[in-house]
C-alpha positions in Angstrom: -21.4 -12.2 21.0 -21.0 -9.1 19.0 -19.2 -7.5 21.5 -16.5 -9.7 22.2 -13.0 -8.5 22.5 -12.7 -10.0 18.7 -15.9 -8.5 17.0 -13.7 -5.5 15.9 -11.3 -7.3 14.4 -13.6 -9.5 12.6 -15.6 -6.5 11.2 -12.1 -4.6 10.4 -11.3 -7.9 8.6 -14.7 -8.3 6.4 -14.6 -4.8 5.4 -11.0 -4.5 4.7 -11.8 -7.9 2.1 -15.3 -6.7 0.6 -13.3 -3.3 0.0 -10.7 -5.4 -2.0 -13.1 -7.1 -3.9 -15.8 -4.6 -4.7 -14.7 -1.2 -3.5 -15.6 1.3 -1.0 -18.9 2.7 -2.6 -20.4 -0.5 -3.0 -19.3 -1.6 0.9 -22.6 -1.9 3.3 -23.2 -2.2 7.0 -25.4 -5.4 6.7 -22.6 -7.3 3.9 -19.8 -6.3 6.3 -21.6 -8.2 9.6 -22.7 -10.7 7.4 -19.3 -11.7 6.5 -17.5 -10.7 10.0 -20.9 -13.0 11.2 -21.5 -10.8 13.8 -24.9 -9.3 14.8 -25.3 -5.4 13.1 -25.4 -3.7 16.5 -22.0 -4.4 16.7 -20.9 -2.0 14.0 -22.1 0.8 15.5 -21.3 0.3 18.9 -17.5 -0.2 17.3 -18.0 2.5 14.5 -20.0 5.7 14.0 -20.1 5.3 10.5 -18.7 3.0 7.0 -16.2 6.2 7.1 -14.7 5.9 10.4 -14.2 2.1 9.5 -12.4 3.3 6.5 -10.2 5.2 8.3 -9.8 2.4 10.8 -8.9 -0.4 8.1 -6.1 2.4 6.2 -4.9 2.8 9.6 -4.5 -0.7 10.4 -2.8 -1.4 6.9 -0.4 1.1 6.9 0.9 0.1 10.7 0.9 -3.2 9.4 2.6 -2.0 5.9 4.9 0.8 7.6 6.7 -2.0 9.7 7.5 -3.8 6.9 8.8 -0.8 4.6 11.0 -0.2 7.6 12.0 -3.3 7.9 13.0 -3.7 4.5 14.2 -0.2 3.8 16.3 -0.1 7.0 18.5 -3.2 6.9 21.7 -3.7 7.4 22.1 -3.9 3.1 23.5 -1.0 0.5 21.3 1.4 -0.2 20.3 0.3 -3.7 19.6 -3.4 -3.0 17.1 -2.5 0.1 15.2 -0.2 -2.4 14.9 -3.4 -4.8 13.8 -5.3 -2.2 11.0 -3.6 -1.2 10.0 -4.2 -4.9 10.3 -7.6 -4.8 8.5 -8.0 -1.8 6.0 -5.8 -3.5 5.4 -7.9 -6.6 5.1 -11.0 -4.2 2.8 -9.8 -2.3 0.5 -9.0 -5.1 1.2 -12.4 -6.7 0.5 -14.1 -3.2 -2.8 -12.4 -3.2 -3.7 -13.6 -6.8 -3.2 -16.7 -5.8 -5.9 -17.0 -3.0 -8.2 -14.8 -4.5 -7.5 -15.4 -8.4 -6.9 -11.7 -9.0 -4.5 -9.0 -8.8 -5.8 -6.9 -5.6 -3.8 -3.8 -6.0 -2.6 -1.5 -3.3 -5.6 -0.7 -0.9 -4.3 3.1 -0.4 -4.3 3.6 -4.2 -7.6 1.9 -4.7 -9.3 4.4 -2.3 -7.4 7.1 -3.5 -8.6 6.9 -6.8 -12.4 6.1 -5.8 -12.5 8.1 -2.6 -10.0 11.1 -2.7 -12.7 13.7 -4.4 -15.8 12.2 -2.0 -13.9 11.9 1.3 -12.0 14.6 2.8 -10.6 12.5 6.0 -10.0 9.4 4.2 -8.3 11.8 1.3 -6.1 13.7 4.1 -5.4 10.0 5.5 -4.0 8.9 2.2 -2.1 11.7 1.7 -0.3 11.6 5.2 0.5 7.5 4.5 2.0 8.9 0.6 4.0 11.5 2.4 5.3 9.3 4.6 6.3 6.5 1.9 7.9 9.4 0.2 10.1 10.2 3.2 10.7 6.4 3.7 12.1 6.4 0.3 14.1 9.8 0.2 15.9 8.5 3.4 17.6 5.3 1.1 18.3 7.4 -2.1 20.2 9.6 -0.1 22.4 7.2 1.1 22.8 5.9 -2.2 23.6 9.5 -3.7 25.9 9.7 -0.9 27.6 6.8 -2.2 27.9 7.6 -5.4 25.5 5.5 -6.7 22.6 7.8 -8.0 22.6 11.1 -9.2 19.4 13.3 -8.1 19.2 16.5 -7.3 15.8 16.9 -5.5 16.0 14.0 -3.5 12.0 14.1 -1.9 10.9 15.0 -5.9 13.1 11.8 -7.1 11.3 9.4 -4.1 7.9 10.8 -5.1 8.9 9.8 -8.5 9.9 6.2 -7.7 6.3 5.9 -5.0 4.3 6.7 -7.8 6.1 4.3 -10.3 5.6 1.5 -7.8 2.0 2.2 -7.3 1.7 2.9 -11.0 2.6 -0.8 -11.8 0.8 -2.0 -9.3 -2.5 -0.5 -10.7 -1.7 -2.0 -14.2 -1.0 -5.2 -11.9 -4.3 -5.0 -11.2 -5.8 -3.5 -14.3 -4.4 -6.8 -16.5 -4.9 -9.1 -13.8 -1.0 -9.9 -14.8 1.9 -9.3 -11.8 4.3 -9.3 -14.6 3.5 -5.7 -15.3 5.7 -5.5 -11.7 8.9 -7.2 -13.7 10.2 -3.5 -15.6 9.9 -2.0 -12.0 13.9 -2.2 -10.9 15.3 -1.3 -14.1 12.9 1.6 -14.9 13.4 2.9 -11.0 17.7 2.3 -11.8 16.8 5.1 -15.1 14.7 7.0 -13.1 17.3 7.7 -10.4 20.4 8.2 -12.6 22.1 4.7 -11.3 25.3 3.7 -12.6 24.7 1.3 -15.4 27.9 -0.9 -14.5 26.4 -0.9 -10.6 25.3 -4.4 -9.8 22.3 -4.9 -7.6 
């Protein structure tokens, strides 16, 4: 039963939830079978270790959260209005997730960032890869917009980095306050950050 072509879903599930709710540290083999309800053989016939599952869940997040990013971030829309729209979709996916689970989950890569990036070396160069990435993602639109007119940035991988951190900055006070309103000043603080035309409407 363990073994069947679902088990590793179901345990990538359960340990991807218990990380939400408790963290990484506090994550153990018997809790994640217990709520994947499969037998404890099965982890390590799936996994070599809670690490490797780690790495597994981040990877299965991000392909999950890089298709949307691209979605967003390359439609057929100006520049400046897909970049708000990947906030939007930001702030409602943290509000859906208060809303099943009653709080504010934050983003999973900045959660084990912050617990895991000094402990962790693969999950650390992981993270950072998925970061870089986002940054790149990002770049790509405020270059269109500066090409436009629209912003004014010199360094344009410097001004992404800027706007990636401010995202997952609110979202950590998001979590921090329990409140997704500390999402709301995102757009207008990222319009400052980037040098936007004040008249521009978006």
């Amino acid at each position: 039963m363990g073994r069947t072509s679902d088990a590793r879903e179901k345990i990538l599930a359960a340990a991807r939830s218990l990380i939400e709710l408790h963290g990484y540290s506090a994550l153990g083999v018997a809790a994640i079978c217990q709520t994947a309800g499969v037998p404890k053989g099965s982890f390590y016939y799936f996994f070599e270790s809670k690490e490797a599952l780690a790495l597994a869940v981040i990877d299965e997040h991000w392909a999950v959260q890089r298709a949307g990013w691209a979605r967003v971030l390359g439609a057929d829309e100006e520049p400046l209005r897909r970049l708000r729209r990947l906030f939007e979709e930001t702030e409602t996916e943290q509000l859906a997730g208060q809303q099943t689970c009653g709080t504010v989950s934050g983003c999973l890569f900045g959660n084990l960032s912050l617990e895991l990036s000094n402990q962790a070396e693969a999950i650390r160069e992981r993270l950072q890869q998925i970061f870089d990435t986002q940054v790149e993602m990002v770049a790509t639109v405020i270059a269109e917009a500066r090409d436009r007119g629209e912003v004014t940035v010199v360094d344009l991988r410097e001004a992404a980095r800027s706007v990636v951190a401010q995202l997952e900055g609110q979202v950590l006070f998001a979590k921090l306050y329990n409140n997704t309103q500390r999402l709301s000043p995102l757009w207008d603080n990222c319009l400052a950050l980037l040098g936007a035309r004040a008249s521009q409407p978006i």
